[in-house]
VEXDREN-2710 file (C-alpha; in Angstrom, 1 decimal):
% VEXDREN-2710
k/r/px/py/pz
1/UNK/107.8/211.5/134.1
2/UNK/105.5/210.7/131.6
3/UNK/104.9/213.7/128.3
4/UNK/102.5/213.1/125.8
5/UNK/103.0/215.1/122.2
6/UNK/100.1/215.2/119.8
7/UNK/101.1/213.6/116.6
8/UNK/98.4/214.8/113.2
9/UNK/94.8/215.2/113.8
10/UNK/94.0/211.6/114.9
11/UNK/97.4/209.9/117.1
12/UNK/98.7/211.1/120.8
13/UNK/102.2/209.5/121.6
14/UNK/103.4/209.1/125.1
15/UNK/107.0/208.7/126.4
16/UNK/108.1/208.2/129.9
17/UNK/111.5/208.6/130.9
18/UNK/113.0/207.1/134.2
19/UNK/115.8/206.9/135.5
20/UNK/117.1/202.7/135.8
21/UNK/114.6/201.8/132.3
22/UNK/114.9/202.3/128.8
23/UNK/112.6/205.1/127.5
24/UNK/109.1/203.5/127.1
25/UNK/106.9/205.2/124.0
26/UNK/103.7/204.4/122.6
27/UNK/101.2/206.2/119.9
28/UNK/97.5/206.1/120.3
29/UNK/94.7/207.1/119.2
30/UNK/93.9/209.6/121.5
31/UNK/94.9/211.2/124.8
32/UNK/93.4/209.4/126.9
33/UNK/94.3/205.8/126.2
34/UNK/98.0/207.8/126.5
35/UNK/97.6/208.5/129.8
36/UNK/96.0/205.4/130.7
37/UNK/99.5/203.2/129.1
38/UNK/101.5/205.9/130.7
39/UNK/100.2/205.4/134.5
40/UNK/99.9/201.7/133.9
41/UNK/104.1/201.9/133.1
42/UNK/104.9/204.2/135.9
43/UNK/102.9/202.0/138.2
44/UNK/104.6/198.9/137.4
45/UNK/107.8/200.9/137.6
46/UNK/107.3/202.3/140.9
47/UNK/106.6/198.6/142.1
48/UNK/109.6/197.2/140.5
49/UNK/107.5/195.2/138.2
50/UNK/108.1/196.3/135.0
51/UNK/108.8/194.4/131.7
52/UNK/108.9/195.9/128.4
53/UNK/106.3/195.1/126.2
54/UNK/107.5/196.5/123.3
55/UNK/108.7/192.9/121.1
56/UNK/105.3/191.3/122.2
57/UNK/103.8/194.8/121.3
58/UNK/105.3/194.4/117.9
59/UNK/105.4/190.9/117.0
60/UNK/102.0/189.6/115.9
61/UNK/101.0/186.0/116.3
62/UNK/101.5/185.0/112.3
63/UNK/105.1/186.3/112.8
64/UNK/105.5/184.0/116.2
65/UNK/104.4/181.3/114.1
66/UNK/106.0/181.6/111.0
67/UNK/109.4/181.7/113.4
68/UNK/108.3/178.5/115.3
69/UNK/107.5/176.6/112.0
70/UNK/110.8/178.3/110.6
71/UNK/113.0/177.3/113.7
72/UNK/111.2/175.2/116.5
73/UNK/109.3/173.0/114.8
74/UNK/112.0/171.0/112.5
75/UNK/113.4/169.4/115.8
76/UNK/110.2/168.0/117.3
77/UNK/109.4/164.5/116.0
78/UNK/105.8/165.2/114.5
79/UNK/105.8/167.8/111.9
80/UNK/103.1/167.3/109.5
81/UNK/100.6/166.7/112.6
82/UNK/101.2/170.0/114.3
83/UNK/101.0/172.4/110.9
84/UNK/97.1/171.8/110.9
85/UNK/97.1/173.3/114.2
86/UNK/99.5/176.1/113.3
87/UNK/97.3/177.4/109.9
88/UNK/93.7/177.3/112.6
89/UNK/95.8/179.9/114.8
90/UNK/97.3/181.5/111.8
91/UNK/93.7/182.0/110.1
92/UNK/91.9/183.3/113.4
93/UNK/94.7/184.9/115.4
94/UNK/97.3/185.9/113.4
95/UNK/97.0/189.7/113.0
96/UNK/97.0/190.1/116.8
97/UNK/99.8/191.2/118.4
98/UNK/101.5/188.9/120.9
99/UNK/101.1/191.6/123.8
100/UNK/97.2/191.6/122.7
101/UNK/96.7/187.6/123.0
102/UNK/94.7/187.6/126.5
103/UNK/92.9/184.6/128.5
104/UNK/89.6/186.2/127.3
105/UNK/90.7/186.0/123.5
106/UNK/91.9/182.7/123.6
107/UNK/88.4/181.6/125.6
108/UNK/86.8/183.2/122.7
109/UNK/88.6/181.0/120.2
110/UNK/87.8/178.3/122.2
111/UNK/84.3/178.1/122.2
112/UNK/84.1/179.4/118.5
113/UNK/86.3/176.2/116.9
114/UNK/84.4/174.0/119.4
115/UNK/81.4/174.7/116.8
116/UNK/83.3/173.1/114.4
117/UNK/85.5/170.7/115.2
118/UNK/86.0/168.2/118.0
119/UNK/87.3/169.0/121.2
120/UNK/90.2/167.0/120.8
121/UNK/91.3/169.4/117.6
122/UNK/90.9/172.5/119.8
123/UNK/92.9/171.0/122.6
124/UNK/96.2/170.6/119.9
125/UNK/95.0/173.9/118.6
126/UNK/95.6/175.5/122.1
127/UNK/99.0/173.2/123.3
128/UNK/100.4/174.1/120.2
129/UNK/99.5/177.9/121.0
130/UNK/101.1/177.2/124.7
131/UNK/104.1/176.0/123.6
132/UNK/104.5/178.8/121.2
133/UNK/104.3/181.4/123.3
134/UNK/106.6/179.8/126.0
135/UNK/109.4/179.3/123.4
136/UNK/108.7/183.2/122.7
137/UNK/109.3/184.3/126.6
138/UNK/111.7/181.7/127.5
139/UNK/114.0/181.5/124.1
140/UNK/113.1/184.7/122.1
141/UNK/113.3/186.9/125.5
142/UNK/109.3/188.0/124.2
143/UNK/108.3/189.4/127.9
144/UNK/104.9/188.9/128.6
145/UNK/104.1/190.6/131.7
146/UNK/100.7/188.5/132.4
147/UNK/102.3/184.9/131.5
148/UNK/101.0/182.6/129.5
149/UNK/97.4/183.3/129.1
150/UNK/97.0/179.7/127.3
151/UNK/97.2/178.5/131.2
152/UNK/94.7/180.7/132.4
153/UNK/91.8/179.0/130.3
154/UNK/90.0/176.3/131.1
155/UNK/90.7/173.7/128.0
156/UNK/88.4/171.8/126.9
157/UNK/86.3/168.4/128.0
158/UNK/87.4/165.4/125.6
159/UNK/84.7/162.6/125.7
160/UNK/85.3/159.4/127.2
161/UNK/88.3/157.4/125.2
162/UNK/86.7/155.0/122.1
163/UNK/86.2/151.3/123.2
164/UNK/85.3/150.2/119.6
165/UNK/86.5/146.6/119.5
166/UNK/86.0/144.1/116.2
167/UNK/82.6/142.6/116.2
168/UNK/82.1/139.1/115.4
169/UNK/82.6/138.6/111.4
170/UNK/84.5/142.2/111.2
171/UNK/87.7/140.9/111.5
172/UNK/87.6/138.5/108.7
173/UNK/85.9/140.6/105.8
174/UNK/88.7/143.8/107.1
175/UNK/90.9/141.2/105.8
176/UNK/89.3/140.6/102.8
177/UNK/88.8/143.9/101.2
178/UNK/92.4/144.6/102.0
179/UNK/95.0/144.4/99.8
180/UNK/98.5/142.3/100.7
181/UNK/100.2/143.6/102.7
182/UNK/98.2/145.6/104.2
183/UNK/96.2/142.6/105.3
184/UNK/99.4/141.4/107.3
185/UNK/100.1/144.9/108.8
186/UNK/96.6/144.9/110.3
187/UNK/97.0/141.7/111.7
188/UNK/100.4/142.5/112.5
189/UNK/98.9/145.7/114.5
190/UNK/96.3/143.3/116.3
191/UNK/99.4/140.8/117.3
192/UNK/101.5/143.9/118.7
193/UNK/99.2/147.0/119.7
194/UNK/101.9/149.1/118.0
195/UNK/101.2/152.4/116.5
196/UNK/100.5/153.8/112.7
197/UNK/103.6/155.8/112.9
198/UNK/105.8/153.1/114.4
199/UNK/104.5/150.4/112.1
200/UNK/105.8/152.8/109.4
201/UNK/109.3/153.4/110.4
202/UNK/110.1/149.4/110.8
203/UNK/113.1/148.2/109.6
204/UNK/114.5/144.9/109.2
205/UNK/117.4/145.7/111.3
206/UNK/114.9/146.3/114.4
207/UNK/114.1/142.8/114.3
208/UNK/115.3/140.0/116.6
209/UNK/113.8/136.7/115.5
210/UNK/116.1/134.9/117.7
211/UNK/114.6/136.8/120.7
212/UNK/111.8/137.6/119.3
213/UNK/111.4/140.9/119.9
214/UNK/111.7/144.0/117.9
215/UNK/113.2/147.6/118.6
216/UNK/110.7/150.3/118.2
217/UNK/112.7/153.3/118.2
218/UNK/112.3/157.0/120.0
219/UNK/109.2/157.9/118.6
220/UNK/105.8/159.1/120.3
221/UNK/107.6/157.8/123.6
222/UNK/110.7/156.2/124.7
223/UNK/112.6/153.5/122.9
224/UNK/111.2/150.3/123.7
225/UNK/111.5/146.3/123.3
226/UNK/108.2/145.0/121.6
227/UNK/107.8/141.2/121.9
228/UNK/107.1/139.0/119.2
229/UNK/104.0/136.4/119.5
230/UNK/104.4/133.0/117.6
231/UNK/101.8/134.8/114.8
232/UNK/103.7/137.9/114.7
233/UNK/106.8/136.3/114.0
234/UNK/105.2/133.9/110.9
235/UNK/104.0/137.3/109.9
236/UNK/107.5/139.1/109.3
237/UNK/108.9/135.5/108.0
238/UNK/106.4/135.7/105.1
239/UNK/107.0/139.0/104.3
240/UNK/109.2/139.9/100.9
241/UNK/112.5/141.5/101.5
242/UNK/112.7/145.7/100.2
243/UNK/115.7/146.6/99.2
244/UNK/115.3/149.8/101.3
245/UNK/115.3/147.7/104.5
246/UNK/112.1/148.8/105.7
247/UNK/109.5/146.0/106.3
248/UNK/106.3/147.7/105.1
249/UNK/107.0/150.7/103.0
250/UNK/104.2/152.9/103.6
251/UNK/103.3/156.2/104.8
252/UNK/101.2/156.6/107.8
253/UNK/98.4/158.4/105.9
254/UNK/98.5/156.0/103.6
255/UNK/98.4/152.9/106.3
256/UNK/95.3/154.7/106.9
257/UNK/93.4/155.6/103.8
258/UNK/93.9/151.8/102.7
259/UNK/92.4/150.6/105.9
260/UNK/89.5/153.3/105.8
261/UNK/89.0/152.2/101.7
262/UNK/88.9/148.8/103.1
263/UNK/86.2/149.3/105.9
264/UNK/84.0/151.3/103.1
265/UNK/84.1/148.2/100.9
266/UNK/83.5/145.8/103.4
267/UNK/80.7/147.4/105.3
268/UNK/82.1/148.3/108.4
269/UNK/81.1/151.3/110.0
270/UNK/82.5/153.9/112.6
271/UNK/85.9/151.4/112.2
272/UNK/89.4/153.6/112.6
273/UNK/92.8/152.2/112.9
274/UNK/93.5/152.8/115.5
275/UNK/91.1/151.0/116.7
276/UNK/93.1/148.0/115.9
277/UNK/95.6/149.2/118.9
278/UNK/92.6/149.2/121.2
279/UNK/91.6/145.9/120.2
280/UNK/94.9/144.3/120.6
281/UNK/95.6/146.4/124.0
282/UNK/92.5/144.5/125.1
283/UNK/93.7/141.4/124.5
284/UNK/96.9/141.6/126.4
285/UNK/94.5/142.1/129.0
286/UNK/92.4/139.5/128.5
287/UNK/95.6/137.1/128.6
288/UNK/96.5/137.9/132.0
289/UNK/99.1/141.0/131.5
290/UNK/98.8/143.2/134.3
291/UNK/99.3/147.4/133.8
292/UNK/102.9/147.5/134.0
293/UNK/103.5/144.6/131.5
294/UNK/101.2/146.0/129.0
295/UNK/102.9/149.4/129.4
296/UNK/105.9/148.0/128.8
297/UNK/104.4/146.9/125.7
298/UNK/102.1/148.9/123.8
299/UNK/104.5/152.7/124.9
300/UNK/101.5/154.3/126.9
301/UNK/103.4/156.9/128.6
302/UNK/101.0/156.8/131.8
303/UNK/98.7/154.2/133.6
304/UNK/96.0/156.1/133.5
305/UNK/95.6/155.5/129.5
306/UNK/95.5/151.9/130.3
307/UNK/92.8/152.1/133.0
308/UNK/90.5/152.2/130.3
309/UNK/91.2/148.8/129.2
310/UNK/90.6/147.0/132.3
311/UNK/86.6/147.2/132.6
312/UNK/86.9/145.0/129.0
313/UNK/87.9/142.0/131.8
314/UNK/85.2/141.8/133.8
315/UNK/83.4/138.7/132.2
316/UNK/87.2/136.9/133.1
317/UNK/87.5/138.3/136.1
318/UNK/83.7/136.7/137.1
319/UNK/85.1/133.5/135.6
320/UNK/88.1/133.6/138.0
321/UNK/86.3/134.8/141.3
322/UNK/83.6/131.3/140.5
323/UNK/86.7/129.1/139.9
324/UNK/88.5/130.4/143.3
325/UNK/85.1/130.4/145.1
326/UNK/84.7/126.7/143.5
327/UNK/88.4/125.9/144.8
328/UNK/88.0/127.1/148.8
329/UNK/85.0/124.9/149.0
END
């Protein structure tokens, strides 16, 4: 039975008490909205429904986060990637409370940071959101009765994947606006298809010349075998040795404000690094590698990422439909 006391001039509190649940209280501003929370409860509780609300009622969203930054985030593998993400929510959606974080809000947010950044950005911004709250109900014991209202939204539309490939004459003046070695890391990006990241972590120790492969540990993906072409290999053997045992030395961002630094000086427009991954993901195609084998290569952790690639093969794929076409005649 629910009983509502007036608390001041301005606040009502409600209290139900039933037998089997905690006692459930709430102040608000009027009488009303009391009796409105107090039927909702009894409701759920005469269905057999009911979760308290009172953590996620309590918590706010800059509290959530600060916890996940605090305790959750220091085991993932990317940390300085997903704190961009975490200040956007912080800034926008921090003084709600967890209980008040609906489908409709988040929608909201949505179509607000769309207007200024990419949809990719707002895409993190939301996964990281996701995963927050999911930690909160399923490690925190946060209930929230309506689920996570991150998968009630639609997210949204990324544009089609980049195909930006090195035009004739880029490749060479990249090269010469860069300083060693990051001239060999580019073309050692080109020769492998590896990652920023997993360029950065390489260690001497990773590297088989006898096989000529090299170990690219857990990272974005699974651990994985990358093999060595004849030019990646003279590569590495002309390298100088660190005493730290890693092969390049450098920081991701740094990897990339060289190579952007580079691209200004030489010209080149609308030129990422990443790009370089692209280019040489291209050219396993254009060798003859089928899906699987370049999987196996480059890390993509589906097929479908790699279907992109495949429409850069048409021209060879003409030439080898005119040489069978030549052959059965």
């Amino acid at each position: 039975m629910a009983t509502f006391e007036r608390r001041g001039d301005l606040q009502w509190r409600a209290k139900i008490r039933r037998k089997g649940y905690p006692v459930q209280s709430r102040t608000f501003n009027t009488r009303a909205e009391a009796e409105r929370w107090a039927r909702l409860v009894e409701s759920e509780m005469d269905r057999g429904v009911f979760v308290s609300r009172a953590e996620a009622e309590q918590t706010t969203l800059a509290e959530a986060l600060d916890r996940y930054e605090r305790e959750v985030l220091p085991t993932k593998k990317s940390i300085t990637g997903t704190l961009p993400h975490i200040r956007a929510l912080r800034e926008r959606l921090g003084s709600y409370s967890l209980a008040a974080i609906t489908s409709a809000l988040i929608a909201k947010y949505r179509d607000e940071r769309l207007q200024e950044v990419g949809p990719q950005t707002v895409k993190h911004d939301l996964s990281v959101l996701s995963r927050l709250l999911n930690v909160a109900m399923r490690e925190w014991g946060i209930a929230l009765p309506g689920g996570n209202p991150v998968q009630q939204i639609k997210m949204p539309k990324l544009p089609e994947g980049r195909d930006r490939r090195l035009r004739p004459g880029e490749g060479g003046a990249l090269l010469a606006a860069l300083p060693a070695p990051h001239d060999a890391l580019c073309c050692f990006a080109i020769e492998t298809a590896m990652r920023r990241s997993e360029m950065a972590r390489m260690r001497w120790e990773h590297v088989d010349f006898k096989k000529r492969v090299l170990l690219v540990p857990e990272g974005k993906t699974k651990t994985r075998w990358v093999p060595l072409s004849q030019e990646a290999v003279h590569i590495l053997q002309n390298l100088p040795r660190r005493l730290d045992g890693m092969i390049w030395g450098f920081r991701p961002d740094s990897i990339t404000q060289a190579f952007d630094r580079a691209c200004k000086a030489a010209g080149l427009q609308d030129l990422r690094f990443h790009d370089l991954r692209h280019e040489a993901t291209s050219r396993l195609f254009e060798r003859g590698l089928n899906l699987m084998e370049v999987a196996s290569i480059t890390g993509h952790s589906t097929l479908q990422m790699l279907k992109r690639y495949t429409h850069l093969r048409a021209e060879d794929l003409a030439k080898k439909l005119q040489y069978r076409a030549t052959a059965s005649e």
